[in-house]
N, CA, C and O atoms as a printed pandas DataFrame, in Angstrom:
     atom_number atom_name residue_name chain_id  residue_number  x_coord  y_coord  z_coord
0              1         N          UNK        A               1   92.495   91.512   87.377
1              2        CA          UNK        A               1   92.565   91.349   88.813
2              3         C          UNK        A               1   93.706   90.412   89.210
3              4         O          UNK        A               1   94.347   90.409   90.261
4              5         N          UNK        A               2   93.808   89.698   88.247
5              6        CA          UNK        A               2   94.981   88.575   88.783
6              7         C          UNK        A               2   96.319   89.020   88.976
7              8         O          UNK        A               2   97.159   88.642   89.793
8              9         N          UNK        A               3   96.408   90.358   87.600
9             10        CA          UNK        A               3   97.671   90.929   87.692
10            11         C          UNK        A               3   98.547   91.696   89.041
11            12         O          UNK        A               3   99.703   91.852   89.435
12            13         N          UNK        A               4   97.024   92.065   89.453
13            14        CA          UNK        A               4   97.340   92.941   90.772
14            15         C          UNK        A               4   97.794   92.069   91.662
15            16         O          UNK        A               4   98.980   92.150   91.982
16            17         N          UNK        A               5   96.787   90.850   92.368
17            18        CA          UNK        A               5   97.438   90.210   93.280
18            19         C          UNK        A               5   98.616   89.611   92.950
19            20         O          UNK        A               5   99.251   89.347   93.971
20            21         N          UNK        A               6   99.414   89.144   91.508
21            22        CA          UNK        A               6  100.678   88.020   91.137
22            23         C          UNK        A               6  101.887   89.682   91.745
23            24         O          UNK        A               6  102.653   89.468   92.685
24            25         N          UNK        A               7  101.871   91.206   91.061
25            26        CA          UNK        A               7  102.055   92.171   91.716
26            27         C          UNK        A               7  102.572   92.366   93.131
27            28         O          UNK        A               7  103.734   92.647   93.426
28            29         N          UNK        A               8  101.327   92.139   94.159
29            30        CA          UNK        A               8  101.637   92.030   94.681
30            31         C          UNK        A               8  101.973   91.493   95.778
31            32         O          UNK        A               8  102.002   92.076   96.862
32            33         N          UNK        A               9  102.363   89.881   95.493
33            34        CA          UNK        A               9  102.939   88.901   96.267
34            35         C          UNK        A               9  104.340   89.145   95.594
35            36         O          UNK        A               9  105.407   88.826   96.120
36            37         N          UNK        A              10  104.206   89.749   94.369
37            38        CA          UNK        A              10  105.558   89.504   94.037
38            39         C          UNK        A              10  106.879   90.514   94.989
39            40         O          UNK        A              10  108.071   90.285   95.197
40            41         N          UNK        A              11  105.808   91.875   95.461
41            42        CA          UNK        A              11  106.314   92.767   96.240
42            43         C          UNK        A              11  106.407   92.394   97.691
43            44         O          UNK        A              11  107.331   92.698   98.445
44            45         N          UNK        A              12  105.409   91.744   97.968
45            46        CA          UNK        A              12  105.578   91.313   99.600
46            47         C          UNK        A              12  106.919   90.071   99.840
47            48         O          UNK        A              12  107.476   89.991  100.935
48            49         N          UNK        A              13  107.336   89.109   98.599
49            50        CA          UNK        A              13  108.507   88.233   98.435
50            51         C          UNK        A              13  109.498   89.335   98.710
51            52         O          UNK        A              13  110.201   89.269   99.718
52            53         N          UNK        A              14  109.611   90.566   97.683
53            54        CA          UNK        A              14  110.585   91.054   98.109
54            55         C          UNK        A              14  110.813   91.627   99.002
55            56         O          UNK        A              14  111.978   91.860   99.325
56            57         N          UNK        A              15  109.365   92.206   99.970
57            58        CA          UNK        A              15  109.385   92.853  101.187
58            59         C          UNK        A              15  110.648   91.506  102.442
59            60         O          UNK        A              15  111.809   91.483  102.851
60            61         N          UNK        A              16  109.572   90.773  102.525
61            62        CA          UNK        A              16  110.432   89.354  102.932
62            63         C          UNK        A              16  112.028   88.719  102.839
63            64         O          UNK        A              16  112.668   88.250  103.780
64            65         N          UNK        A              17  112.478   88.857  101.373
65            66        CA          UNK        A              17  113.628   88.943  101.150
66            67         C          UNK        A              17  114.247   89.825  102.040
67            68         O          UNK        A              17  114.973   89.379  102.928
68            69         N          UNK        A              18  113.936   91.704  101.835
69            70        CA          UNK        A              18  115.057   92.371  102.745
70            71         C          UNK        A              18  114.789   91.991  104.167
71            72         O          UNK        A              18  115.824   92.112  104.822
72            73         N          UNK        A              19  113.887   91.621  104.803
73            74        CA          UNK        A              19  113.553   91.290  105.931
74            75         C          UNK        A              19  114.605   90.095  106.109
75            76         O          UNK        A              19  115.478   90.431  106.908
76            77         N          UNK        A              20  114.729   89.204  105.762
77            78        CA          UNK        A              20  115.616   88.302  106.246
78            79         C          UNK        A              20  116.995   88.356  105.515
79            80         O          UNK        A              20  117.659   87.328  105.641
80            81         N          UNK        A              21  117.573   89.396  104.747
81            82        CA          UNK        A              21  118.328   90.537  104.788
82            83         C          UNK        A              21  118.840   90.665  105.854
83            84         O          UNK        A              21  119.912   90.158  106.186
84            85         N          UNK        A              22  118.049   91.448  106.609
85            86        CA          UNK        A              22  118.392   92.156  107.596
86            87         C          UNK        A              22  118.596   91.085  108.972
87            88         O          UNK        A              22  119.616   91.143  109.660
88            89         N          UNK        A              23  117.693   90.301  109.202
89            90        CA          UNK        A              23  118.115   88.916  110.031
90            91         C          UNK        A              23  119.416   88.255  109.664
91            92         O          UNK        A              23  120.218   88.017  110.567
92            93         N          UNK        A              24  119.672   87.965  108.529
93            94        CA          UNK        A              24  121.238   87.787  108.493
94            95         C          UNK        A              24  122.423   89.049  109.156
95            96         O          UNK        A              24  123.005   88.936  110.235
96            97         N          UNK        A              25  122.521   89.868  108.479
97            98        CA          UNK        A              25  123.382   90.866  108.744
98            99         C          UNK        A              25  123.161   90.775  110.938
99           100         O          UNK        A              25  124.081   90.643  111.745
100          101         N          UNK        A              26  122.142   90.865  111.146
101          102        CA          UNK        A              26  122.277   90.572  112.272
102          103         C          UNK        A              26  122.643   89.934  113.271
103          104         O          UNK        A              26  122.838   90.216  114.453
104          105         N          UNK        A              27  122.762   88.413  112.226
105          106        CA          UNK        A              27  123.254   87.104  112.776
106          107         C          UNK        A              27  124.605   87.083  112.611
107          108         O          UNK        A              27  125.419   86.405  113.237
108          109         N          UNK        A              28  124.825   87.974  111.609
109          110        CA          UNK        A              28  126.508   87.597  111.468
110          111         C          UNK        A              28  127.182   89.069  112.272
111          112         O          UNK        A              28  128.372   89.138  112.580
112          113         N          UNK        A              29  126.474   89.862  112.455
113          114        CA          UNK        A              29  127.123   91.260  113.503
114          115         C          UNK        A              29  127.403   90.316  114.894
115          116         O          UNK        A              29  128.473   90.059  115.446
116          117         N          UNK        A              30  126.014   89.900  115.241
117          118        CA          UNK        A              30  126.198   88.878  116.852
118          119         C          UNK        A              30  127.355   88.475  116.867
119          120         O          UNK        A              30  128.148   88.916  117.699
120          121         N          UNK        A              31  127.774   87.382  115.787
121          122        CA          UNK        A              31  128.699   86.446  116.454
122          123         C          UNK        A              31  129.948   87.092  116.775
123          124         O          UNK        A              31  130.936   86.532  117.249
124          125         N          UNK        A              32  129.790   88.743  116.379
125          126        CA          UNK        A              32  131.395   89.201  116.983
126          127         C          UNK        A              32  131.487   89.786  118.005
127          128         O          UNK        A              32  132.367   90.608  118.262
128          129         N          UNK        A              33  130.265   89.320  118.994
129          130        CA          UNK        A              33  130.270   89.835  120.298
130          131         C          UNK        A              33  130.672   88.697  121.051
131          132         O          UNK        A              33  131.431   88.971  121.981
132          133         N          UNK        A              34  130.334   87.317  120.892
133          134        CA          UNK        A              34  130.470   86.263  121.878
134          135         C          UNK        A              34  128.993   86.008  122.652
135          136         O          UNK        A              34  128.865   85.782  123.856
136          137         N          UNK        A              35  128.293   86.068  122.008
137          138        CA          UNK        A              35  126.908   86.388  122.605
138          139         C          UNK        A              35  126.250   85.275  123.922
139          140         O          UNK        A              35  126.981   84.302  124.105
140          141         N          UNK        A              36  125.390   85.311  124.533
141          142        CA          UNK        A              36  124.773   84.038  125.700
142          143         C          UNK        A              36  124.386   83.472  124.401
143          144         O          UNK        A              36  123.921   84.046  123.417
144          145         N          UNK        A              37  124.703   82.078  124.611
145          146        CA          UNK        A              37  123.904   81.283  123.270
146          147         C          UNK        A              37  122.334   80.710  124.119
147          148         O          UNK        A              37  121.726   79.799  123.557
148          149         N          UNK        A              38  122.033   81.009  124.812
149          150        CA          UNK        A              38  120.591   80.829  125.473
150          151         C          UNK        A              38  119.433   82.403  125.318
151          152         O          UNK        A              38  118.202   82.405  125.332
152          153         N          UNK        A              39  120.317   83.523  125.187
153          154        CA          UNK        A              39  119.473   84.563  124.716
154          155         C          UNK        A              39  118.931   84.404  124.010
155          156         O          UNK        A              39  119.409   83.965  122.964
156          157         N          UNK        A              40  117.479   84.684  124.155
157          158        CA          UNK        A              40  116.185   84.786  122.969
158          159         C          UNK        A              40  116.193   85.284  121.867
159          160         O          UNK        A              40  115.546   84.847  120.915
160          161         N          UNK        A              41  117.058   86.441  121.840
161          162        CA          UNK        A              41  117.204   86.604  120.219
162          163         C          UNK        A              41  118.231   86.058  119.575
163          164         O          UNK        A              41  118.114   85.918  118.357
164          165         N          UNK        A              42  119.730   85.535  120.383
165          166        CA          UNK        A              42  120.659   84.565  119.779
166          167         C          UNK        A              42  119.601   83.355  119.242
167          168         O          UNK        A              42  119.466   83.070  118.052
168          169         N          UNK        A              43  119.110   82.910  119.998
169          170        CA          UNK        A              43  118.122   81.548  119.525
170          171         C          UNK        A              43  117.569   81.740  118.394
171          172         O          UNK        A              43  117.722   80.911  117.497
172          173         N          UNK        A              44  116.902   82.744  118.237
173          174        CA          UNK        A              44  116.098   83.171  117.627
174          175         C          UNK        A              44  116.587   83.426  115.771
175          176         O          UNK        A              44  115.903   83.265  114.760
176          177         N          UNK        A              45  118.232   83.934  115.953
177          178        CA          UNK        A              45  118.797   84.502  115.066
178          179         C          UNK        A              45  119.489   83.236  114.196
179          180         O          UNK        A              45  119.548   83.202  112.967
180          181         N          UNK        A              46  120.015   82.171  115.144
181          182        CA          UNK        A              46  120.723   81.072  114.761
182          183         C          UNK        A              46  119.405   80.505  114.295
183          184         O          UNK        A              46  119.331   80.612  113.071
184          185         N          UNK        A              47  118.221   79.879  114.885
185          186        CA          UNK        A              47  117.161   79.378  113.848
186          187         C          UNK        A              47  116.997   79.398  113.022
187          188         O          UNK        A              47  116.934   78.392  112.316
188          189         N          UNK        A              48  116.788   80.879  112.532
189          190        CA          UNK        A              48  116.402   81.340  111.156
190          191         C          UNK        A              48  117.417   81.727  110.370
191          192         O          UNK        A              48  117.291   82.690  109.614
192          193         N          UNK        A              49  118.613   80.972  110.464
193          194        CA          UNK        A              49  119.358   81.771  109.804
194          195         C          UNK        A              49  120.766   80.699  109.306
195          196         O          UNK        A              49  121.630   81.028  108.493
196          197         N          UNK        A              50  120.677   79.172  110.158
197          198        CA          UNK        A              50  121.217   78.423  109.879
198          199         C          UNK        A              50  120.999   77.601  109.164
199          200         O          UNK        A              50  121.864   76.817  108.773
200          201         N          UNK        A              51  119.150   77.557  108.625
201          202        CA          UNK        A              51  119.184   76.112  107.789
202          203         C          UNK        A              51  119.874   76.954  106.117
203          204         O          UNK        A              51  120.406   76.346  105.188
204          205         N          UNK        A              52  119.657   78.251  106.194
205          206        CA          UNK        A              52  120.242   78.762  105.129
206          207         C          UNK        A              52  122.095   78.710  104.545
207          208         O          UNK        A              52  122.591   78.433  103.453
208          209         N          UNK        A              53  122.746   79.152  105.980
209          210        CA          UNK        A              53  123.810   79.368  106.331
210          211         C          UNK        A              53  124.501   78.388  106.166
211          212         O          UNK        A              53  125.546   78.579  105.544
212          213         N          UNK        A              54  124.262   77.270  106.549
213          214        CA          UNK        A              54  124.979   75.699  107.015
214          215         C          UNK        A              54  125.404   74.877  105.696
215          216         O          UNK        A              54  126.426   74.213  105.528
216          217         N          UNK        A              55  124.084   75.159  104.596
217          218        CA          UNK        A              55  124.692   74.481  103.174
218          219         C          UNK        A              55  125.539   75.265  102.320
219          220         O          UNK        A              55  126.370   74.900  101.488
220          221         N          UNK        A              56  125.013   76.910  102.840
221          222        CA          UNK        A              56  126.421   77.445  101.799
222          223         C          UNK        A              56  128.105   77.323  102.414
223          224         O          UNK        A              56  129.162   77.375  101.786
224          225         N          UNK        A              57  127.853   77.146  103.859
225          226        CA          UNK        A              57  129.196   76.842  104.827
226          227         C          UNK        A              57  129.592   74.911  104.254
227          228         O          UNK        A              57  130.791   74.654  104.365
228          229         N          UNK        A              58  129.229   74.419  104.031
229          230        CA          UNK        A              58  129.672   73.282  103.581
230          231         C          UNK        A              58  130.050   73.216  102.167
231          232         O          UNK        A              58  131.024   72.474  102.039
232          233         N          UNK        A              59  129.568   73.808  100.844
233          234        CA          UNK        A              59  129.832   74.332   99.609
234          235         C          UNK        A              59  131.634   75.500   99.720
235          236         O          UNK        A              59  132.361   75.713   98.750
236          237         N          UNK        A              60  131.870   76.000  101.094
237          238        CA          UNK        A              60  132.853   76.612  101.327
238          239         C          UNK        A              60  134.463   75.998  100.945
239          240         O          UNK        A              60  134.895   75.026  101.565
240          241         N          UNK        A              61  135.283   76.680   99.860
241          242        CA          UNK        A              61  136.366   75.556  100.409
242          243         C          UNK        A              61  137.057   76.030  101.918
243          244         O          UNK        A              61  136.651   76.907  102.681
244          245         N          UNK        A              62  138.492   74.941  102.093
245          246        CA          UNK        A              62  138.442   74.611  103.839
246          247         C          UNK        A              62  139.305   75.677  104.396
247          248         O          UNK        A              62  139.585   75.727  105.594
248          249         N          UNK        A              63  139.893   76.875  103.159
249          250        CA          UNK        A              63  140.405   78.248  104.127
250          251         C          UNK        A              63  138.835   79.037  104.915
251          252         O          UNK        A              63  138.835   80.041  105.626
252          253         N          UNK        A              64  138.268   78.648  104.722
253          254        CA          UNK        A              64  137.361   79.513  105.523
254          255         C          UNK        A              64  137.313   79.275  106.996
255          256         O          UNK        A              64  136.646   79.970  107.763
256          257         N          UNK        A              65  137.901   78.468  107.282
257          258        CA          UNK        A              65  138.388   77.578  108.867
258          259         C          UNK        A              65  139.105   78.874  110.032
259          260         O          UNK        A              65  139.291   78.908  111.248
260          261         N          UNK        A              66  139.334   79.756  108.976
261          262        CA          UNK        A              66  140.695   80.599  109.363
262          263         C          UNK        A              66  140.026   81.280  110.001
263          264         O          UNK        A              66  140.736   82.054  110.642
264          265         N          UNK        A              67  138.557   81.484  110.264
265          266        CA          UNK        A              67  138.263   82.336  111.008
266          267         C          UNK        A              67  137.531   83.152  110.409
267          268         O          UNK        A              67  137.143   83.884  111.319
268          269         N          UNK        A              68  137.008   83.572  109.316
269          270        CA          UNK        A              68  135.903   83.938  107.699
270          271         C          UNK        A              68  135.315   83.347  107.667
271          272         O          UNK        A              68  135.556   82.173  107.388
272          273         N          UNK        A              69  134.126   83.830  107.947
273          274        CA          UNK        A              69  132.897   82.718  107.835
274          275         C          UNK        A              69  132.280   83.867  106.205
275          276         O          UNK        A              69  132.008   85.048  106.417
276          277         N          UNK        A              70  132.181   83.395  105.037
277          278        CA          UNK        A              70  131.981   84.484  103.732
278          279         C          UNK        A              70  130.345   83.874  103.538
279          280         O          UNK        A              70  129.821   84.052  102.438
280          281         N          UNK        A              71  129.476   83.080  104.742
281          282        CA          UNK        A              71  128.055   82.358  104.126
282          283         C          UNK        A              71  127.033   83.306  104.156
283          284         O          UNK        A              71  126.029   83.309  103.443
284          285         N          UNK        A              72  127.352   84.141  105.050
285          286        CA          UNK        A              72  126.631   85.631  105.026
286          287         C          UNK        A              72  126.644   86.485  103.752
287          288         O          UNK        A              72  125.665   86.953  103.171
288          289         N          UNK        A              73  127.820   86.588  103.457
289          290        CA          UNK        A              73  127.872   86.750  102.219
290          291         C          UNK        A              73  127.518   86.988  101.062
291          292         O          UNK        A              73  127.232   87.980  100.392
292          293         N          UNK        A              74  127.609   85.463  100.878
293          294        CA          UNK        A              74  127.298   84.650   99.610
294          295         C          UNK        A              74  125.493   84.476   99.757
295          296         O          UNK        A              74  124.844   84.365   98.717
296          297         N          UNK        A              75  124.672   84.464  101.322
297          298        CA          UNK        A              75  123.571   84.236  100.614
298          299         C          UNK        A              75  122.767   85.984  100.481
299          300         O          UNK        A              75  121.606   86.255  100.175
300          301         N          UNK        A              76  123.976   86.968  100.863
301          302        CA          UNK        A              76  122.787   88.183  100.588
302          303         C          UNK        A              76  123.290   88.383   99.544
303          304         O          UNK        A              76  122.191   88.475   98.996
304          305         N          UNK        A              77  124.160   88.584   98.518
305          306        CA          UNK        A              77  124.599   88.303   97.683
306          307         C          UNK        A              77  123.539   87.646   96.367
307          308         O          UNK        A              77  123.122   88.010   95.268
308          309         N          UNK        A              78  123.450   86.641   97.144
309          310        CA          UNK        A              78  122.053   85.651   96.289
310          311         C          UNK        A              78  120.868   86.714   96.247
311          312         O          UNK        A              78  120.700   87.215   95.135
312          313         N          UNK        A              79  119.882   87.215   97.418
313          314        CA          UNK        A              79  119.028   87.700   97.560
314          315         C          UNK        A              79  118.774   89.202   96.777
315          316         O          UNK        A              79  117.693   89.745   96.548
316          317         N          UNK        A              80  120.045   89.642   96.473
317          318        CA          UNK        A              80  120.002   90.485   95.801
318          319         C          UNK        A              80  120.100   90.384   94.111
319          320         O          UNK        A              80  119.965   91.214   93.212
320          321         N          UNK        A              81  120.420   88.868   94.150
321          322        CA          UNK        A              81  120.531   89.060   92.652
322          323         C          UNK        A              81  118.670   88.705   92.671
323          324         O          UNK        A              81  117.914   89.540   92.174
324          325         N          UNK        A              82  118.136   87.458   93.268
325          326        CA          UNK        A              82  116.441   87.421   93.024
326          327         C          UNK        A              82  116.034   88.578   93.222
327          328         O          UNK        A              82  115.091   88.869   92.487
328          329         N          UNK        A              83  116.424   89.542   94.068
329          330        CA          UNK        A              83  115.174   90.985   94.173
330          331         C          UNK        A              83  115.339   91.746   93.062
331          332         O          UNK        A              83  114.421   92.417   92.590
332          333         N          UNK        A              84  117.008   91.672   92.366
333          334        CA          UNK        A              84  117.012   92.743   91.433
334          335         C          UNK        A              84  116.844   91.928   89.975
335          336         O          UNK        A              84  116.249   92.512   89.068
336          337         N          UNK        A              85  117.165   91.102   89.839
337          338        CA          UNK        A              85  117.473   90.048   88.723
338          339         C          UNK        A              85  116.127   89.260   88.056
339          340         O          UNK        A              85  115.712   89.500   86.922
340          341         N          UNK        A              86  115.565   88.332   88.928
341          342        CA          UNK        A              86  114.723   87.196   88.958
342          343         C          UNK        A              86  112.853   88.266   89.195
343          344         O          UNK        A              86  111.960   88.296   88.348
344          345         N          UNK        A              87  112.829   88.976   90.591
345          346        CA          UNK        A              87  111.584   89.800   90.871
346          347         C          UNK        A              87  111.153   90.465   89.861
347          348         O          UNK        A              87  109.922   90.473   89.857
348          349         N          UNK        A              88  111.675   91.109   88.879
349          350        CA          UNK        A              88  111.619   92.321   88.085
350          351         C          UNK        A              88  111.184   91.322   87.429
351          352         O          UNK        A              88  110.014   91.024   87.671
352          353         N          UNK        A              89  111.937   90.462   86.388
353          354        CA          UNK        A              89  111.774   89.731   85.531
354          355         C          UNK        A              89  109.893   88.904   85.528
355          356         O          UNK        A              89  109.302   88.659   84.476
356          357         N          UNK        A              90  109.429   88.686   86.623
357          358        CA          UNK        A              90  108.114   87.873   87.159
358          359         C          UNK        A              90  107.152   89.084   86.415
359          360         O          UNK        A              90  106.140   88.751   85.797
360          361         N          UNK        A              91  107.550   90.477   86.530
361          362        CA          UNK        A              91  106.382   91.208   86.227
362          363         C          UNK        A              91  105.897   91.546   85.330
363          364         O          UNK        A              91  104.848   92.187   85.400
């Protein structure tokens, strides 16, 4: 019985993972509109998406100034190596 539930939390992590997946890609499509930064889902998108964003943007070296923001990137990048790499490996 235990196997089933470790299973499947291990599937709902990865459900979660593409889910905020997809909240990134979203956050970083926005910013090439110029968006209201008071809109509810701008708010909404920068919340969840900066405490992640902000330490890999400081780990950045300082050409990224130029106007490349690569933190989007680098953390789906990450998420894909835990869903395909690290998840599998748990089971």
């Amino acid at each position: 019985m235990d196997n089933v539930v470790a299973v499947r939390l291990i599937g709902f992590v990865g459900w979660l993972l593409d889910l905020y997946s997809w909240v990134i890609i979203a956050a970083a499509l926005i910013t090439w509109v110029s968006p209201d930064p008071r809109n509810p889902i701008v708010v909404f998108l920068r919340r969840a998406t900066e405490p992640v964003l902000e330490p890999v943007r400081r780990l950045l070296p300082p050409w990224r100034t130029a106007g490349l923001d690569l933190s989007p990137v680098i953390v789906l990048i990450a998420i894909q190596f835990v869903q395909r790499v690290v998840l599998p490996s748990l089971y």
